[in-house]
N, C-alpha and C positions, 0 to 999 in steps of 0.2 A: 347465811350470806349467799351471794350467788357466784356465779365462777365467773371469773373474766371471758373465759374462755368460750366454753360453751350454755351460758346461763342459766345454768341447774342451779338449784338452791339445794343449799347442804349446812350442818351444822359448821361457827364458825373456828370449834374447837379442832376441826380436824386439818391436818398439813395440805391435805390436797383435795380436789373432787374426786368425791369418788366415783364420778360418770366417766371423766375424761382423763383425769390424776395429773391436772395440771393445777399446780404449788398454790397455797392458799398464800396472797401477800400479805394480808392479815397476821397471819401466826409469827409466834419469836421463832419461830425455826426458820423462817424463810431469808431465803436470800435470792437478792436481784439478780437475774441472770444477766452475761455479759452480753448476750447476742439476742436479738427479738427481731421480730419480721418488720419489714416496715411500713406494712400494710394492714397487718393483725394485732402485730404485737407480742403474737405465740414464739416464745422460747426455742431460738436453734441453737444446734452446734455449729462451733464455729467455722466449720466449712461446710456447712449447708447453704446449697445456692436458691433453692426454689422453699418455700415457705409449704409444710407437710400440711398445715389446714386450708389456705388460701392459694396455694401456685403461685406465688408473687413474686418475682425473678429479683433476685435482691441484688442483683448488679445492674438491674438500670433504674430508672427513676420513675418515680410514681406517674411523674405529665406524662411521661413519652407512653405510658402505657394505656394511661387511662382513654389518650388520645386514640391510641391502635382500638381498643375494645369499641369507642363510640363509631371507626368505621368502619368495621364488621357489623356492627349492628347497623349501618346502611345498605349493607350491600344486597343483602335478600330484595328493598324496596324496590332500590335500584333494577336488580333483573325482572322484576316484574312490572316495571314501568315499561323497560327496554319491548320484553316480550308483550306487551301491548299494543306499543307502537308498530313491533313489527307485525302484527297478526292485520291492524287495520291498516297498512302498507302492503299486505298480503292481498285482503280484502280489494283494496280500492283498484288493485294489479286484474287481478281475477275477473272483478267486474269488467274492467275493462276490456281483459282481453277477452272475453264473450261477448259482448257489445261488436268490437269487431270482426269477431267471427261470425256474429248472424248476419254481417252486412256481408261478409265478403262477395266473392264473385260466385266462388260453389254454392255459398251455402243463400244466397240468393237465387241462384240458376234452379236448385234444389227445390226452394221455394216454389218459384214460376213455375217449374214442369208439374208439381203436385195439382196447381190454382191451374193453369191447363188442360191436364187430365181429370179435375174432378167437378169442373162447372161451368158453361158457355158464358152463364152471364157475370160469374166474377173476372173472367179472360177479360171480357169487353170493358168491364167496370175499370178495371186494372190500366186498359188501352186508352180509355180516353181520361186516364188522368195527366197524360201525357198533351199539355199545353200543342208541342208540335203535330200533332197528329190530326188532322184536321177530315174527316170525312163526311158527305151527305146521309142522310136517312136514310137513302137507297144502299149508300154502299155499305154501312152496318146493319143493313136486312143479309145484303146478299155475304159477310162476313156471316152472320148469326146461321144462316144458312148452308151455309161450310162444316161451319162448327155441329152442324146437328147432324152430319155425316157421321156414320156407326165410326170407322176408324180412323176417321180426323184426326182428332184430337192427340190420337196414341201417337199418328205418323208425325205428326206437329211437336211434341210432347217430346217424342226421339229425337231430333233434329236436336232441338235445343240445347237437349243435354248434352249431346256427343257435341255439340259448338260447331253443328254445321249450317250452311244455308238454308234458311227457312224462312215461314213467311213470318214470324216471330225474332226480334233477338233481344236483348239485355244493353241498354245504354246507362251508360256512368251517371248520378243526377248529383245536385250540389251536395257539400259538404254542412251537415247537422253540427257533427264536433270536429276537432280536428282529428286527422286520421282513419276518422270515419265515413265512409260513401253511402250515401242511398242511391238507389238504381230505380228504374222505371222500366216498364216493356213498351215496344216500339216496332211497328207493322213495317215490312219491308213490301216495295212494287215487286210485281212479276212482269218480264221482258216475254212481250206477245210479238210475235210474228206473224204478216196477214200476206199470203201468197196466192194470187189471181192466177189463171190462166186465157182463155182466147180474147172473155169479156175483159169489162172496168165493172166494181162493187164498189154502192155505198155500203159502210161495212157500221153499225150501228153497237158497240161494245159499251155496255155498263151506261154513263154517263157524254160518251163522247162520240160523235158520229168521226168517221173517219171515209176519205174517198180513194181508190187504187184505184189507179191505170190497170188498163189489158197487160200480161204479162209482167209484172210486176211486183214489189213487194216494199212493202214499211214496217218499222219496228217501232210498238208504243208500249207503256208498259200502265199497267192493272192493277190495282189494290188486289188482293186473294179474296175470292167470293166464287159461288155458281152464278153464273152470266149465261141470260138469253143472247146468243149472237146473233143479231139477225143482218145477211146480208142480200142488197136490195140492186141486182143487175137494171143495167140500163133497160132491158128488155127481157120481157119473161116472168114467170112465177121469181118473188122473194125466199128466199131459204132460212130456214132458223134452225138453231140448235143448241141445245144446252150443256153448258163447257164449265170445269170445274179449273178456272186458274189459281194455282195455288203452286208451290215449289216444291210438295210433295204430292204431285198428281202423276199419275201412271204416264200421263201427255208430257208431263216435261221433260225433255231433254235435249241434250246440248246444249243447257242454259237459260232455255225459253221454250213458251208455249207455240205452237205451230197451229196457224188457223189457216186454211183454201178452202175459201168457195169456190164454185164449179157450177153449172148451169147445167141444170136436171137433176145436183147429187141429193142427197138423201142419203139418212143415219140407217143403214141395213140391221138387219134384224136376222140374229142368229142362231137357229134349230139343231141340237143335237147333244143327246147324252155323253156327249165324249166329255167332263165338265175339266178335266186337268187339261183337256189339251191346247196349245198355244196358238195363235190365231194369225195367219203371215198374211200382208196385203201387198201382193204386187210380187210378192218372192219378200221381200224385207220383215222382220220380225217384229209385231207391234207391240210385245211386253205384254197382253193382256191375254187372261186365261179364259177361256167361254164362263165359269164361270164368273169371273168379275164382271164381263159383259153382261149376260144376263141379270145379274144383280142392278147393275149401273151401263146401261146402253150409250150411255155419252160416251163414255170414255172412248167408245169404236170413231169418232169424229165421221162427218159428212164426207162422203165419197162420192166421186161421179159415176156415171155408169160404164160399164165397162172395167170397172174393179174387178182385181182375180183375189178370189181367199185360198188359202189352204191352210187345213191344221194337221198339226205335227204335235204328236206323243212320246214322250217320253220314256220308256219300261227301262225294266233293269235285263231287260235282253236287248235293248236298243230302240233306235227312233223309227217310231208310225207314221207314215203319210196316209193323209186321205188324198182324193183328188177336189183338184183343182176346180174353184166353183164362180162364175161370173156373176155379177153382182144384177140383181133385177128385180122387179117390184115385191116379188114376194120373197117371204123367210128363204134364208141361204139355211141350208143342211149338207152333212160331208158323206161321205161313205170310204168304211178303210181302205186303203190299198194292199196292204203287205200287214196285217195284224188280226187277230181274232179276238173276243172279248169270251172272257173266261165265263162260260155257267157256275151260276150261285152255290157257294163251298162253305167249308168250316176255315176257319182262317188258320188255322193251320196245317191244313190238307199240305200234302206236296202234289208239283205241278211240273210233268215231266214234258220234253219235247223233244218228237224221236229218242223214247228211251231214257235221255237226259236227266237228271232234275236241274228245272231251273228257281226252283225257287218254294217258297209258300205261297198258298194261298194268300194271304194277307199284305204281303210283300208288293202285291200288285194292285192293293188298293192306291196306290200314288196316281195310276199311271187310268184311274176308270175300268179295274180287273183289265188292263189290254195285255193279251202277249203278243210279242213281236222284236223284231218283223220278220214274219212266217211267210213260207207261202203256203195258203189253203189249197188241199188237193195232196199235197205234195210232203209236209211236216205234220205229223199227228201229237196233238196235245192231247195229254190226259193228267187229270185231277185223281190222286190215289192220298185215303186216309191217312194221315199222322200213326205211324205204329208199328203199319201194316207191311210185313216184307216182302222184300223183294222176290218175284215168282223166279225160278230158271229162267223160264222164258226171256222175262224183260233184263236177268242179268245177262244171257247170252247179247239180248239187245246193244243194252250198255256196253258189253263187252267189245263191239263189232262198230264202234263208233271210229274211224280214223280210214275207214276203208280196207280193215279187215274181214274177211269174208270167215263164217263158221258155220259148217253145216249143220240142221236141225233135223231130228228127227220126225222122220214119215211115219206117223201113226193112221193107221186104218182109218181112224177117224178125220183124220187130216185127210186122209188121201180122197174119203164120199164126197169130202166140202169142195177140194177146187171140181173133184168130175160135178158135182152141181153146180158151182158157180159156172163152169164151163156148158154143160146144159143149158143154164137161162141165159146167157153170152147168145147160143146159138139161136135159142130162139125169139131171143130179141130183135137177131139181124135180121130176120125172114119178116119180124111184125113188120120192121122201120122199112124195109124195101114197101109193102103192101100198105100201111098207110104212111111213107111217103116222109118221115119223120125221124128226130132222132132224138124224142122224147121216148122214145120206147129206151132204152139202154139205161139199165139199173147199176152195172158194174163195169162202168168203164170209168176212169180215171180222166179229169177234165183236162184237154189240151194234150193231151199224151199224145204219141205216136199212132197210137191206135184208131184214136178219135176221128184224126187226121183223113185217116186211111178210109174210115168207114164214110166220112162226109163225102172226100171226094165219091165214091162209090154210091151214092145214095144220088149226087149230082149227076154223076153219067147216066143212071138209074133213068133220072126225072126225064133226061136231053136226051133219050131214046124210046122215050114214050110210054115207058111206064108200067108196063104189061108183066105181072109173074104167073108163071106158069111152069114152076115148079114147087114144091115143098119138101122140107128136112124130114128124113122118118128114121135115122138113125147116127149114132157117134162110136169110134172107135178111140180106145186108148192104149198107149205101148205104155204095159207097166215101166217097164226099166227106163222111161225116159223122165218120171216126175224125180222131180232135184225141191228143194228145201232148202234156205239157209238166210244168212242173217250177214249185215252188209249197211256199213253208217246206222245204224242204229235202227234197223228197218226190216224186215221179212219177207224175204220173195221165195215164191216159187216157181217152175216151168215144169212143160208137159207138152207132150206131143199128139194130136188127136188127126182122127180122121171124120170128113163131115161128111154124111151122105146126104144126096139130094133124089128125089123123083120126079119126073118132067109129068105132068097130069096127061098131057094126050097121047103121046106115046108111050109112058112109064117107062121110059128107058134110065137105068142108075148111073151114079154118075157121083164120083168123091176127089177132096179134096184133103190133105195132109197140112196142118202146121203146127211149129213149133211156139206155143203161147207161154207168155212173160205175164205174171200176177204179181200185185204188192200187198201188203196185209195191212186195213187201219186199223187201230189199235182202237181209237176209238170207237168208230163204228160194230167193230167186228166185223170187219169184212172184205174181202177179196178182190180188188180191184184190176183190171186188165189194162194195162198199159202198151203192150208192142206183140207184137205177130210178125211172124215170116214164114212165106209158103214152101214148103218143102214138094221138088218136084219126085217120082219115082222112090217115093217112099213108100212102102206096103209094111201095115200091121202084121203081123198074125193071126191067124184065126182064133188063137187060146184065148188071146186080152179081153179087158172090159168090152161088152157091148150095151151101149145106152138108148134104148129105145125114145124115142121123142114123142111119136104117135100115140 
């Protein structure tokens, strides 16, 4: 038979299965139990609540349960319906909110400076899909023209981003979806200013002829392009020039572009290696660096004549002046006033003055290698290797910087050099009396005291007729008067000598005693005479040096 139970088949003679050993109902041995599940039907006792084959809670009812299990078995459906909806609730969020971020305002601005910086003709393409923006052929030549400026673009490109005034900006354009903006770009004017002085010009700008009074001025404004200005005086030659209006031009400022003609001016033209240094017209600073001029000569604008330039340098020792240069048909060029320009180094050389370091070699490429501001003659630069230590010498130098004096030692060798500097001293004065000159003098220091002295002397020389008739044939020197020492960062020495002279017709002798001031260039290597003073009733000795001249 088989079991109620578990449906094993088993013989029907036996009480129970023997798989599961539940009671064969069949057999005379069997008796009904009082308790059964009432789900299975499997045999409890009588306080068994949940049913040992099935779980079947035998104190509640079969509906109520069967109802529970069918909605458990929806619930899985359920949360995967749920988690569907919400993934493409997720989804359609997502899209959206990227949608509105490539419109936004950054990530449009973003956009535009990229399409600005990386091609003229999609900038233009872009510009005139802009309904309002209405320009002639001419005036997107002379736009295209802008645009093919090496750093247009970039300085165009900055503005935008940083949401400054430029000739470009970002206008709002209708709405696609809701919430969502499209934008377009949109060319702003430039505000030109045209200022006359004695004349009236007809003043001829891009597309529109304009007339100013004598002393006077009008304000119109520009699409951005390079424009031939050509302004046409009642009287006289026409004048043109070519002017970059744009709101990021070196020319704008204060708001607007500044244009004067002027009757004679003319765009100068400017000569000189100095390329960092800055370009002043009139005393006023015109923001433009010789190089940018050179590169782009407009940008200097038409000046009259009688323009004053001067350029000014920058170093990290301080500002370079040139002098002052009047403005006149040919190339303007400066010359320093107070600065030197370093001889070609290693860039990391040190670069001493008086002593000092001021700096690296390298350091002063900003400034066109200039140091400054020096005065030549007077401050000695020198370029010493990266490495390379400091001598005594130039530490006692450095030391002696503030206006303390430290005495150097007088070596032998020290002491031949100033008696020969002092030897060619002597017989330099005797050339420059006899030719008349004061190109003869190798070791005098420019402007000194010294120099002074010897000019005038050369001029009373000249106003008494001119005549030498005697010659130097010897020099004395008082050992114990040479001194050595070191002072602001500098090397002097003194010494006392005596000059002898011989009169040619009579040969009568004849000396003079003074006490002479030397300074040491450091560069040069060499002994320069700055100041003298004549010592009356001073007699050498006989022991001291004697230097024969003859």
């Amino acid at each position: 038979m088989k079991c109620p139970n578990c449906q094993t088949e088993y013989d029907a003679s036996l009480e129970q299965c023997p798989h599961c050993q539940t009671a064969n109902p069949e057999h005379q041995a069997y008796h009904k139990p009082s308790h059964v599940c009432k789900n299975c039907a499997t045999p409890l006792q009588k306080n068994d609540r949940y049913c040992p084959s099935c779980g079947f809670d035998q104190q509640r009812s079969i509906v109520r349960q069967t109802s529970s299990g069918k909605a458990t078995r929806f619930i899985g459906p359920m949360i995967g319906l749920f988690a569907f909806l919400l993934l493409v609730a997720l989804s359609l969020g997502a899209a959206y909110y990227f949608i509105s971020q490539a419109n936004s305002d950054d990530a449009v601005r973003s956009e535009s400076v990229v399409i600005v910086k990386r091609s003229s003709n999609e900038t233009i393409a872009r510009l005139k899909e802009n309904a309002d923006l209405k320009l002639s052929e001419a005036g997107w030549a002379r736009f295209r023209e802008l645009l093919s400026l090496d750093d247009y673009r970039t300085r165009m490109a900055d503005a935008l981003n940083e949401i400054r005034t430029g000739d470009l900006m970002i206008e709002p354009g209708d709405k696609t979806l809701r919430y969502i903006p499209t934008h377009r770009l949109s060319m702003q004017p430039v505000d030109v200013e045209i200022t006359t002085g004695d004349a009236s010009f007809e003043v001829i700008l891009g597309d529109e002829t304009l007339t100013v009074p004598a002393n006077d001025r009008i304000l119109t404004q520009a699409m951005p392009g390079i424009y031939r200005v050509i302004y046409r005086p009642d009287e006289g030659k026409e004048i043109e020039e070519e002017v970059e209006i744009s709101h990021h031009a070196i020319r704008y400022q204060a708001g607007k572009i500044e244009l004067m003609p002027r009757l004679g001016a003319f765009l100068p033209t400017i000569r000189t290696p100095y390329q960092t240094g800055r370009i002043f017209i009139n005393g006023q600073d015109s923001g433009l660096t010789v190089k940018e001029v050179d590169e782009r000569p407009q940008l200097l604008g038409v000046h009259p004549p009688g323009t004053v330039y001067q350029l000014k340098i920058d170093t990290v020792m301080g500002q370079v002046l040139s002098n002052e240069v009047e403005q006149t048909d040919g190339p303007i060029s400066f010359e320093l006033q107070n600065g030197l320009v370093l001889a070609r180094s290693e860039t990391a050389d040190l670069v001493f003055v008086n002593g000092e370091k001021v700096g690296t070699y390298g350091e002063f490429a900003s400034s066109g290698y200039v140091v400054g501001p020096i005065e030549v003659g007077k401050d000695i630069v020198r370029i010493q290797g990266e490495g390379t230590e400091q001598t005594p010498f130039e530490a006692t130098l450095a030391e002696s910087m503030g206006g303390k004096e430290i005495e150097l030692e007088l070596t032998d060798d020290l002491k031949r050099t100033l008696i020969a500097a002092t030897r060619r001293f002597t017989l330099d004065s005797f050339q420059s009396l006899k030719q008349e000159t004061m190109d003869t003098f190798t070791n005098v220091l420019p402007d000194s005291e010294i120099e002074i002295r010897l000019r005038d002397s050369l001029d009373l020389f000249k106003q008494g007729g001119g005549e030498l008739d005697y010659v130097p044939f010897a020099i004395r020197f008082s050992n114990d008067s040479f001194k050595v020492y070191a002072k602001d960062g500098r090397a002097y020495a003194e010494l006392i000598e005596s000059y002898f002279i011989k009169y040619t017709e009579t040969e009568y002798q004849n000396h003079t005693s003074w006490l002479k001031k030397l300074v040491y260039d450091q560069g040069l290597d060499k002994w320069f005479f700055y100041q003298d003073e004549l010592l009356y009733e001073y007699n050498i000795p006989e022991d001291n040096t004697l230097v024969f001249l003859e």
